[in-house]
PyMOL Python script that loads the backbone (N, CA, C, O; Angstrom):
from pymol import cmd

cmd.read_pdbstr("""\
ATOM      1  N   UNK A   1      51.090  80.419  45.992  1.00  0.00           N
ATOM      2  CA  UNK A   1      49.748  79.877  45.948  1.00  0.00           C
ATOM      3  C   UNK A   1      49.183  80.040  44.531  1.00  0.00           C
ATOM      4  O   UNK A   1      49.388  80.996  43.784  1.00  0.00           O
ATOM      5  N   UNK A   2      48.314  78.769  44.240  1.00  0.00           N
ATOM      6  CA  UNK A   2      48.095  79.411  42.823  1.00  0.00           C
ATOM      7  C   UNK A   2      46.471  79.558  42.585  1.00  0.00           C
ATOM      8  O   UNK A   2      45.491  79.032  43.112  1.00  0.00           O
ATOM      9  N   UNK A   3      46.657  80.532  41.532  1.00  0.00           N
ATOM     10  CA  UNK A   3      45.045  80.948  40.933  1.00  0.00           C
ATOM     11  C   UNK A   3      43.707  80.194  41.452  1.00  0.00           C
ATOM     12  O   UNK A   3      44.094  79.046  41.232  1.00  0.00           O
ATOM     13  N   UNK A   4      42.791  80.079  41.827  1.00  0.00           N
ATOM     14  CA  UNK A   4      41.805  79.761  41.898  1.00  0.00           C
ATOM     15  C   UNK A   4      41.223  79.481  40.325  1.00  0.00           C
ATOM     16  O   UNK A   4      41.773  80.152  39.452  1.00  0.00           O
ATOM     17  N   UNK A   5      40.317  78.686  39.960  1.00  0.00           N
ATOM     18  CA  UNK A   5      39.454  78.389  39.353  1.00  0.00           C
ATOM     19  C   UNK A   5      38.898  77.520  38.968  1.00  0.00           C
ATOM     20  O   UNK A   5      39.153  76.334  39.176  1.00  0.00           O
ATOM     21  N   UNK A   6      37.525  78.245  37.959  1.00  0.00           N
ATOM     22  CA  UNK A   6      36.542  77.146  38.424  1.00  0.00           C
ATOM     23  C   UNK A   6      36.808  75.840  37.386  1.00  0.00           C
ATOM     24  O   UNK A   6      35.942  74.969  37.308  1.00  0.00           O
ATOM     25  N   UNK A   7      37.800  75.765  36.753  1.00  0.00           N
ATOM     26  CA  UNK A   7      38.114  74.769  35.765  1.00  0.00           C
ATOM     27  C   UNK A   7      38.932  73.617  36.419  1.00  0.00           C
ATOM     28  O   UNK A   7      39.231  72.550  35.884  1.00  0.00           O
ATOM     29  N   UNK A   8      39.311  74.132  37.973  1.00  0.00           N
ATOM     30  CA  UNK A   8      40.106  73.693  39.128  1.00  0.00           C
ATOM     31  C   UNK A   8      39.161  72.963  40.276  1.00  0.00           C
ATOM     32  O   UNK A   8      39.646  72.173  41.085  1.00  0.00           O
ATOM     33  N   UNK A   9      37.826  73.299  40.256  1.00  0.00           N
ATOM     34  CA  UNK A   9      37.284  72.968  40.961  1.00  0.00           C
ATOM     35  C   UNK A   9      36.723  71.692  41.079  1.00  0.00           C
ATOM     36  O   UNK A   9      36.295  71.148  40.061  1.00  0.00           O
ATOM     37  N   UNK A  10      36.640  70.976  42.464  1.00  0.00           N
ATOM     38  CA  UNK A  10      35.718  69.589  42.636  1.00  0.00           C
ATOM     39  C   UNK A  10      34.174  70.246  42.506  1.00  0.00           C
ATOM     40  O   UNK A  10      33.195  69.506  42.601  1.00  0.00           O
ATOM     41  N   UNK A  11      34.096  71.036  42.384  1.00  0.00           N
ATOM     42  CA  UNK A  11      32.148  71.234  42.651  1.00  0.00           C
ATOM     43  C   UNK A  11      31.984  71.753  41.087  1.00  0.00           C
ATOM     44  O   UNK A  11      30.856  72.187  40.857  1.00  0.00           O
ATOM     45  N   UNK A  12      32.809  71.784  40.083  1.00  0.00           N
ATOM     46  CA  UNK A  12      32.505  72.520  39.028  1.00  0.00           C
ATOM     47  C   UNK A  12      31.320  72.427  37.914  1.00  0.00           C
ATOM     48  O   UNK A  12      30.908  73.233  37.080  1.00  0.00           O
ATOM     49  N   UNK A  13      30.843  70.714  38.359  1.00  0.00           N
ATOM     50  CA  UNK A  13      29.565  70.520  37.822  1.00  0.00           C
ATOM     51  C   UNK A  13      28.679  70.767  38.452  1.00  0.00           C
ATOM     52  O   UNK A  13      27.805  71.170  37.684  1.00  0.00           O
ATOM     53  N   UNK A  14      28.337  70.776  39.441  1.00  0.00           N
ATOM     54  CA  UNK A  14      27.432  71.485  40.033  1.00  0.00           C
ATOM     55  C   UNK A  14      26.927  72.429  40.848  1.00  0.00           C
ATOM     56  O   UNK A  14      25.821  72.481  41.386  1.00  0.00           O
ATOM     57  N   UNK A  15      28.423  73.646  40.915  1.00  0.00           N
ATOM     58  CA  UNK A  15      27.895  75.103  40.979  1.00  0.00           C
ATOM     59  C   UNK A  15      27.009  75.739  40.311  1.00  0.00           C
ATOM     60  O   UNK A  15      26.686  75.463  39.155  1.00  0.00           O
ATOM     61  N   UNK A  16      26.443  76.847  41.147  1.00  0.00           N
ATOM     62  CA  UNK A  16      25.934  77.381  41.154  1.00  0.00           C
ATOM     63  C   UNK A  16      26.000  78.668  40.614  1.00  0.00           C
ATOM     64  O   UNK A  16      25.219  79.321  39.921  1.00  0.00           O
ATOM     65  N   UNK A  17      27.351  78.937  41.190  1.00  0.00           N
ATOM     66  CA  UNK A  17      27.924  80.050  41.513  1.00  0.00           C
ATOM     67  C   UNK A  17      28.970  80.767  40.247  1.00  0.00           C
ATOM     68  O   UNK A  17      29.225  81.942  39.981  1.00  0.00           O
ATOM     69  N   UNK A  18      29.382  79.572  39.689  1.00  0.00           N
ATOM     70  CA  UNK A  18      30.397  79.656  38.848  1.00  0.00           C
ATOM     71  C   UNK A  18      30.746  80.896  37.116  1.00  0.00           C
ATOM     72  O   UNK A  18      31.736  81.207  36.455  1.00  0.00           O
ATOM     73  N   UNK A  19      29.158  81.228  37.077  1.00  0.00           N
ATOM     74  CA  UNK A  19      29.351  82.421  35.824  1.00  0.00           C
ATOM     75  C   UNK A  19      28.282  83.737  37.096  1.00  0.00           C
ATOM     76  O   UNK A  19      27.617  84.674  36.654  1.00  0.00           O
ATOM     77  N   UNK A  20      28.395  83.469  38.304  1.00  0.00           N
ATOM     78  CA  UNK A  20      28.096  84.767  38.721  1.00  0.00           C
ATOM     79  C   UNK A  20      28.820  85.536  39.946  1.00  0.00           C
ATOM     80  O   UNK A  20      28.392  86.447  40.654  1.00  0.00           O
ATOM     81  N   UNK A  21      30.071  84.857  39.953  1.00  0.00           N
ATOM     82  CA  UNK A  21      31.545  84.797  40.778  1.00  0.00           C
ATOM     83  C   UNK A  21      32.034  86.118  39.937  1.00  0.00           C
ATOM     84  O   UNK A  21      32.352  85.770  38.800  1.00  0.00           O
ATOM     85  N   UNK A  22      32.164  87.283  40.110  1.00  0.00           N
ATOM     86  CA  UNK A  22      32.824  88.416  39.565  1.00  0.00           C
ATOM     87  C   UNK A  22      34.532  88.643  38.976  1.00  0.00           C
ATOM     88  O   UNK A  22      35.004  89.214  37.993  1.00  0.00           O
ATOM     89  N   UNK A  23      34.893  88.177  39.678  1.00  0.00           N
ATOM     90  CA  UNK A  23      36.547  87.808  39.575  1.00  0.00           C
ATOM     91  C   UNK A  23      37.224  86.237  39.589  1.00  0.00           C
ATOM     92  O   UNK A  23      38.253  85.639  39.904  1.00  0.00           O
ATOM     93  N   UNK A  24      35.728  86.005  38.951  1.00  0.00           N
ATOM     94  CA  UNK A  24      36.000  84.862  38.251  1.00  0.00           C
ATOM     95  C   UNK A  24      36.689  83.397  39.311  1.00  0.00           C
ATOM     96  O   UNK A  24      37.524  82.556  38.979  1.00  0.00           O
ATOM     97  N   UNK A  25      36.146  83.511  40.272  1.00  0.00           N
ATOM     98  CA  UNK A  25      36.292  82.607  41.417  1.00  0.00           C
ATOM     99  C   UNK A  25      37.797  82.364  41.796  1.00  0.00           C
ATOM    100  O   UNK A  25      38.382  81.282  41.744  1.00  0.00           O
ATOM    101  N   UNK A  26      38.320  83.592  42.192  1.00  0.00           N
ATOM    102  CA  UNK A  26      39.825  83.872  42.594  1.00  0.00           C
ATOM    103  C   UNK A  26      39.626  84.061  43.958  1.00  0.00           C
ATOM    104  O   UNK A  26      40.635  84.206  44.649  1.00  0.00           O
ATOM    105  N   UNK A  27      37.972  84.104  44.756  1.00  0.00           N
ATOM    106  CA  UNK A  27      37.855  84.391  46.242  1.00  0.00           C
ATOM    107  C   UNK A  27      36.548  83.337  46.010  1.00  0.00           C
ATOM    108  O   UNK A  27      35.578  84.086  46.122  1.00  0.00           O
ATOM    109  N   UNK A  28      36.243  82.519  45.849  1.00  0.00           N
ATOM    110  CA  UNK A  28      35.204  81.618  45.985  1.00  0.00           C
ATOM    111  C   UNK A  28      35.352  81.094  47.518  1.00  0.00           C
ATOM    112  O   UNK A  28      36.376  80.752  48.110  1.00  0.00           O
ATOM    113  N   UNK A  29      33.987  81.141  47.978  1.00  0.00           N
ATOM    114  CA  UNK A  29      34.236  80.752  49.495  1.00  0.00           C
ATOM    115  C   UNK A  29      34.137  79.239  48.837  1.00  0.00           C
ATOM    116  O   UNK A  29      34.609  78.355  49.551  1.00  0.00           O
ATOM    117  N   UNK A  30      33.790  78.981  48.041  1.00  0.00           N
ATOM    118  CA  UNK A  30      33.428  77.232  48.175  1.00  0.00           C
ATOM    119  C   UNK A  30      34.447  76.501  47.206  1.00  0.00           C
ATOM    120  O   UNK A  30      34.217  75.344  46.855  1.00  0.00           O
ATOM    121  N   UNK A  31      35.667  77.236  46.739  1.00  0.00           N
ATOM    122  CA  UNK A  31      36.046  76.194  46.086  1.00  0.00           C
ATOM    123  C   UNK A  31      36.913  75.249  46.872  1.00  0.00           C
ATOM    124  O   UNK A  31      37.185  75.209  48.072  1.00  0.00           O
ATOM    125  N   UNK A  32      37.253  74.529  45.894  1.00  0.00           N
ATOM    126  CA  UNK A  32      37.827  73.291  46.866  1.00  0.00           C
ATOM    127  C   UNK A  32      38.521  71.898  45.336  1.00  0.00           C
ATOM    128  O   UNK A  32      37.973  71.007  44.687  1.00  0.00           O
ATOM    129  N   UNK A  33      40.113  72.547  45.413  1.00  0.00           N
ATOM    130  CA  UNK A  33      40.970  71.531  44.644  1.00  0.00           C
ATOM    131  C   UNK A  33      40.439  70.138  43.783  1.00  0.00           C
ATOM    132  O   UNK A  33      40.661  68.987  44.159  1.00  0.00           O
ATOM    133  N   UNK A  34      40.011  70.354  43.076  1.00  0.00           N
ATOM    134  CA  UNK A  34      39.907  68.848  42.221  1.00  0.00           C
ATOM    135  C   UNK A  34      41.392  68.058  42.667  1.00  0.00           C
ATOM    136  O   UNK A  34      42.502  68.542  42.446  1.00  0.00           O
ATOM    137  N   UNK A  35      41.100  66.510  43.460  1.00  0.00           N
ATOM    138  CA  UNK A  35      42.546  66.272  43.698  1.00  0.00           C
ATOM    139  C   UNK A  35      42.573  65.285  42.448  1.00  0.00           C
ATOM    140  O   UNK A  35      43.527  64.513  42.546  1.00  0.00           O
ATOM    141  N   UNK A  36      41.733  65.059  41.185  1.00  0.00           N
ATOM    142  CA  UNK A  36      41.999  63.964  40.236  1.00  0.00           C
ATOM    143  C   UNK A  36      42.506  64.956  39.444  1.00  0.00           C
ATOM    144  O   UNK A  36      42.700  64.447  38.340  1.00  0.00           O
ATOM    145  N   UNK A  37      42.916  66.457  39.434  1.00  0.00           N
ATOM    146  CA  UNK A  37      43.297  67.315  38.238  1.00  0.00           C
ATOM    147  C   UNK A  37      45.014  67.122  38.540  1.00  0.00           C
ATOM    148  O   UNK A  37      45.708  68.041  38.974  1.00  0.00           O
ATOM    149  N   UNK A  38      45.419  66.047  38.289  1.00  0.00           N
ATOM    150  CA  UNK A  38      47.321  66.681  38.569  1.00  0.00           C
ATOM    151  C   UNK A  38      48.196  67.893  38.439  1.00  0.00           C
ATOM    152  O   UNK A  38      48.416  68.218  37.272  1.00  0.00           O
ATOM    153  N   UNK A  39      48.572  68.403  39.079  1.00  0.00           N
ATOM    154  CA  UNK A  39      49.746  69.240  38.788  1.00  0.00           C
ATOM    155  C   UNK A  39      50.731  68.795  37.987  1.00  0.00           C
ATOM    156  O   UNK A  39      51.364  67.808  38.364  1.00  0.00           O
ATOM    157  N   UNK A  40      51.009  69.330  36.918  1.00  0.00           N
ATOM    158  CA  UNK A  40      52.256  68.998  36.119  1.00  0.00           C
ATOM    159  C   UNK A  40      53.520  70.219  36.700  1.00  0.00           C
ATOM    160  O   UNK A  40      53.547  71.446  36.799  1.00  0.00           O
ATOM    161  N   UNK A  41      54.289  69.311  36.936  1.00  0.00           N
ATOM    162  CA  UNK A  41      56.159  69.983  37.021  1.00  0.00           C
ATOM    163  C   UNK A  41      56.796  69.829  35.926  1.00  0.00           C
ATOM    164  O   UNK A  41      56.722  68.977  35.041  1.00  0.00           O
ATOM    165  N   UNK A  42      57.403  70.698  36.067  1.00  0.00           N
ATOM    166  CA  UNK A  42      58.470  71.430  35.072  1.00  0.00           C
ATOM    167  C   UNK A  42      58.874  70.713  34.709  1.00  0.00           C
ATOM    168  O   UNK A  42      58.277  69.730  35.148  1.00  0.00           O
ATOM    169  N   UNK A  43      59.976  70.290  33.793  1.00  0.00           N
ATOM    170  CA  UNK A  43      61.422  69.637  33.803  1.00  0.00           C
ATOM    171  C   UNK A  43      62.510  69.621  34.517  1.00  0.00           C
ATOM    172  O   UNK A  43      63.370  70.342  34.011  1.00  0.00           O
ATOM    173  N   UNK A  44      62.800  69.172  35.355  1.00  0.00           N
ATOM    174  CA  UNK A  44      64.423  69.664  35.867  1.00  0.00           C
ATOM    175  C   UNK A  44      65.658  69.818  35.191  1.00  0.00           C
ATOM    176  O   UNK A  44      66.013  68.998  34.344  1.00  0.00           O
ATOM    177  N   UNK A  45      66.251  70.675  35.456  1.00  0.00           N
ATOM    178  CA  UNK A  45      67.497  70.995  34.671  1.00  0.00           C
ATOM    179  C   UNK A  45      68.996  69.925  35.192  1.00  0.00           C
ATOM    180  O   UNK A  45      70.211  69.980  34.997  1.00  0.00           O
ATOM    181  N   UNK A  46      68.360  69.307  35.687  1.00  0.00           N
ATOM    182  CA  UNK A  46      69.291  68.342  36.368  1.00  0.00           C
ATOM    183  C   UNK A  46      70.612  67.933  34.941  1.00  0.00           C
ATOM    184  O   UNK A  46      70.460  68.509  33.864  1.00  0.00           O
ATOM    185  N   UNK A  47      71.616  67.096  35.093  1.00  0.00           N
ATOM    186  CA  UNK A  47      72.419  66.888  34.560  1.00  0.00           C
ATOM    187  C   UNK A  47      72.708  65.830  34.131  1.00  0.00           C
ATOM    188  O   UNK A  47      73.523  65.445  33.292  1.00  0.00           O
ATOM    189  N   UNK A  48      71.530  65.060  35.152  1.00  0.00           N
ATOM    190  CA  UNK A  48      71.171  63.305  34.555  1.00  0.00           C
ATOM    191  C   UNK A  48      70.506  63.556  32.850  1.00  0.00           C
ATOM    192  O   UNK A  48      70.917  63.047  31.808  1.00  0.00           O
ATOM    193  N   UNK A  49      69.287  64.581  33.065  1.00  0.00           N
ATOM    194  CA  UNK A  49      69.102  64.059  31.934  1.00  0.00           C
ATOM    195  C   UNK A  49      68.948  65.230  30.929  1.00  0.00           C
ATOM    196  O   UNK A  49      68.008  65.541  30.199  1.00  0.00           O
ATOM    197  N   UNK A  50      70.315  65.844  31.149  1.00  0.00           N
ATOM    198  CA  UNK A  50      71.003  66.478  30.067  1.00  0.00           C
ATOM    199  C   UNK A  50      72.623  65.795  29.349  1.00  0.00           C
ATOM    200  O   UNK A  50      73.649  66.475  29.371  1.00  0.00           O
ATOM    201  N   UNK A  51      72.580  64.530  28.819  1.00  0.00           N
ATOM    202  CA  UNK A  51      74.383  63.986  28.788  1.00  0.00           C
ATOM    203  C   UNK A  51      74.993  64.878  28.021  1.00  0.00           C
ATOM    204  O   UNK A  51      74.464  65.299  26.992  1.00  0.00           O
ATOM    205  N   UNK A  52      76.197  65.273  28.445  1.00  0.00           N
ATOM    206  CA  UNK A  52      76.774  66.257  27.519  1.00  0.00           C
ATOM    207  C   UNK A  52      77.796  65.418  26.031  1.00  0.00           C
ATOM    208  O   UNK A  52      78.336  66.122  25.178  1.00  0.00           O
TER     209      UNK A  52
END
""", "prot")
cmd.dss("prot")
cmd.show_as("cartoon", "prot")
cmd.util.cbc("prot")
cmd.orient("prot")
């Protein structure tokens, strides 16, 4: 699972909460995934696109 935060968050413009969250909104009851923030993956080490 990963980190919480508020740089992660859909409400991040208009919390409230966000510089008086102690641990820095790692237990925020209200956050909630920005789904326009993508996750970036790794590279794969695959062998396609390594040609030897």
């Amino acid at each position: 699972m990963s980190r919480q935060s508020c740089a992660v968050c859909a409400w991040r413009e208009n919390c409230n909460k966000r510089f008086s969250v102690c641990d820095g909104g790692a237990r925020c009851p209200d956050f909630s995934r920005d789904i326009s923030i993508k996750d970036t993956e790794p590279p794969s080490n695959s062998k396609e696109s390594h040609p030897k």
